[in-house]
C-alpha positions as CSV (number, residue, x, y, z in Angstrom):
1,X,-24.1,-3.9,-38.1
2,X,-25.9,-2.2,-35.5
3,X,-25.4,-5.1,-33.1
4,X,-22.1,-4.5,-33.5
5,X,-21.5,-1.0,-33.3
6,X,-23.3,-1.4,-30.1
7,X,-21.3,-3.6,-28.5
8,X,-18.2,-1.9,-29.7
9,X,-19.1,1.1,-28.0
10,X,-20.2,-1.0,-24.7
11,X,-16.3,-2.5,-24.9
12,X,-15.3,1.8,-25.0
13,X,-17.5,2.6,-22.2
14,X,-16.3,-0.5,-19.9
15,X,-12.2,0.1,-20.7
16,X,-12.9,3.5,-20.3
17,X,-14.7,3.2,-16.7
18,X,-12.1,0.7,-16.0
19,X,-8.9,3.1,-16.3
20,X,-11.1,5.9,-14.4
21,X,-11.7,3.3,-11.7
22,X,-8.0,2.2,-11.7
23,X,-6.1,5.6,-10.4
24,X,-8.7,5.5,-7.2
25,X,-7.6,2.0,-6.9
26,X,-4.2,2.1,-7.4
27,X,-4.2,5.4,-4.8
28,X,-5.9,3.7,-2.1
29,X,-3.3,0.9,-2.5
30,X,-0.3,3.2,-2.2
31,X,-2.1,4.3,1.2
32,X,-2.6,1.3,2.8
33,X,0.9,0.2,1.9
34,X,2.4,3.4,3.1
35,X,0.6,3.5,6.5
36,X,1.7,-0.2,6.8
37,X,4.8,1.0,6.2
38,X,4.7,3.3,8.7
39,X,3.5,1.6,11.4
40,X,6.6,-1.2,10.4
41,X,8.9,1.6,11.0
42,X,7.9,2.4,14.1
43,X,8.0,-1.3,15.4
44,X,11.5,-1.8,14.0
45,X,12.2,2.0,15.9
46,X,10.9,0.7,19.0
47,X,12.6,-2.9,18.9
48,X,15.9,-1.1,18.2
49,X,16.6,-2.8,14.2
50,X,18.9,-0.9,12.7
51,X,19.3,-3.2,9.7
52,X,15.5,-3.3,9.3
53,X,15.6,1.2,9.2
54,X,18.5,1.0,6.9
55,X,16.3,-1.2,4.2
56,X,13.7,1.3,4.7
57,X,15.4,4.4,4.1
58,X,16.5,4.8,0.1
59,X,20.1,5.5,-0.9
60,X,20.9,9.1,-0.7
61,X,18.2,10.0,2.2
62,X,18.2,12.9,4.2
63,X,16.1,14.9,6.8
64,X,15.6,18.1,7.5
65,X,14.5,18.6,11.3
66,X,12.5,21.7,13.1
67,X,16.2,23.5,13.7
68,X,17.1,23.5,9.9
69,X,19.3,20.9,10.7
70,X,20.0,18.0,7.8
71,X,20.8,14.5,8.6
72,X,21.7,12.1,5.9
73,X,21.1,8.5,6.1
74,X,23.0,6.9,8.8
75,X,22.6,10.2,10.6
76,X,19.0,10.0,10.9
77,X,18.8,6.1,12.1
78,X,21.3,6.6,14.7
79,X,18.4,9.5,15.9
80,X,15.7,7.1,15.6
81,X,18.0,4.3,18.1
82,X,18.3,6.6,20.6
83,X,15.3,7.8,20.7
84,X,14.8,11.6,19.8
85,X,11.3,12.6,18.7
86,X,11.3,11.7,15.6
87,X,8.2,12.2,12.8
88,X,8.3,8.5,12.1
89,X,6.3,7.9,15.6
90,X,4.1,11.3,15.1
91,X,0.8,10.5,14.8
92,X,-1.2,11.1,12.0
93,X,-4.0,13.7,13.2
94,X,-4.3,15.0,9.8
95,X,-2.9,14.0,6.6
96,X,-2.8,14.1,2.7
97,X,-1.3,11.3,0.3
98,X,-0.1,12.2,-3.3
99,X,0.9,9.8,-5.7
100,X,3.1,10.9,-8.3
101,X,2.9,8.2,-10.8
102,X,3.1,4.3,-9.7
103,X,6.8,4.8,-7.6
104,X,6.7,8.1,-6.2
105,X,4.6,9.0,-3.4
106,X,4.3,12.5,-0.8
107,X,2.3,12.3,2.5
108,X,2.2,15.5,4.3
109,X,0.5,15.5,8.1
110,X,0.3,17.0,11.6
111,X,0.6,15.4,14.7
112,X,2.5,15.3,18.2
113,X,6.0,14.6,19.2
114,X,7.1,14.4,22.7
115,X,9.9,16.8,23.9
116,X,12.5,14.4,25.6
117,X,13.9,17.3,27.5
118,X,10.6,18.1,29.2
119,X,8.0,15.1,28.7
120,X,5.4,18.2,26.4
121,X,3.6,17.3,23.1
122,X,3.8,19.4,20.6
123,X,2.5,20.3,17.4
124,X,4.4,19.4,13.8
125,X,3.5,19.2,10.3
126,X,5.0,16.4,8.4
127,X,6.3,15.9,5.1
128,X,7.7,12.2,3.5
129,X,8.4,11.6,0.6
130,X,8.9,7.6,-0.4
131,X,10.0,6.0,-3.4
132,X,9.4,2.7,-4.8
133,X,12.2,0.7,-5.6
134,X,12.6,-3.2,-6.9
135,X,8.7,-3.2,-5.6
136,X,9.8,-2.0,-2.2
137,X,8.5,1.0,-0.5
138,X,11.7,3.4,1.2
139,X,11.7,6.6,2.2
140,X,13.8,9.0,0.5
141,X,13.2,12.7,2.4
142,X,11.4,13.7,5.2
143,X,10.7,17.3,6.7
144,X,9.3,18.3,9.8
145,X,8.3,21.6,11.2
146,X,7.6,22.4,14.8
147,X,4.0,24.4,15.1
148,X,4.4,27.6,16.9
């Protein structure tokens, strides 16, 4: 009886170090897929795929830009084609990931953009937030704010 009271409360420990082991897991996964999925973007940005962006932003997107200015959907990947600073090619000089159950996702950062106007970095903070759909990572609102 002992014997097996013993191992029964091994099998407890174990399951029980196993599901606090699986959120860090599962969270460290999220981020390598979503700085994959990042660094996707900006290839299909750069190569000009505006099939490829429209698969990657979710139904119902929209962006909110330094000016206050929204841009839904199609809005916001006829931007990225032509080539305005965009956050999707900011880099990453600081960020945060939070995962908000297995689907939902926000990662918040600061980095540079260029000004196309006059050829200066500046400063932004950075805010996505990306949904899982079908299995399939998409972004469904983004947020950026020009430093001061």
């Amino acid at each position: 009886m002992h014997q097996l009271r013993s191992i029964v409360i091994f099998v407890f420990l174990a399951l029980a170090g196993a599901s606090a082991a699986s959120p860090m897991n599962e969270a460290l996964a999220v981020e390598k897929d979503l700085m994959a999925f990042r660094d996707s973007m900006r290839e299909a940005m750069r190569s000009k795929d505006a099939i490829k962006l429209r698969t990657m932003l979710a139904d119902g997107f929209s962006h909110i830009d330094d000016a206050g200015a929204i841009a839904e959907r199609e809005a916001h990947i006829t931007r990225l084609l032509i080539g305005e600073a965009m956050i999707e090619e900011a880099g990453v000089a600081e960020w945060r990931l939070r995962p908000h159950g297995r689907d939902t996702a926000i990662l918040t950062g600061r980095g540079k953009l260029t000004d196309k106007a006059d050829g200066r970095p500046y400063d932004v903070r950075w805010t996505q937030v990306f949904v899982r759909e079908v299995g399939v990572w998409r972004i469904a609102a983004s947020q950026v704010t020009r430093l001061r």
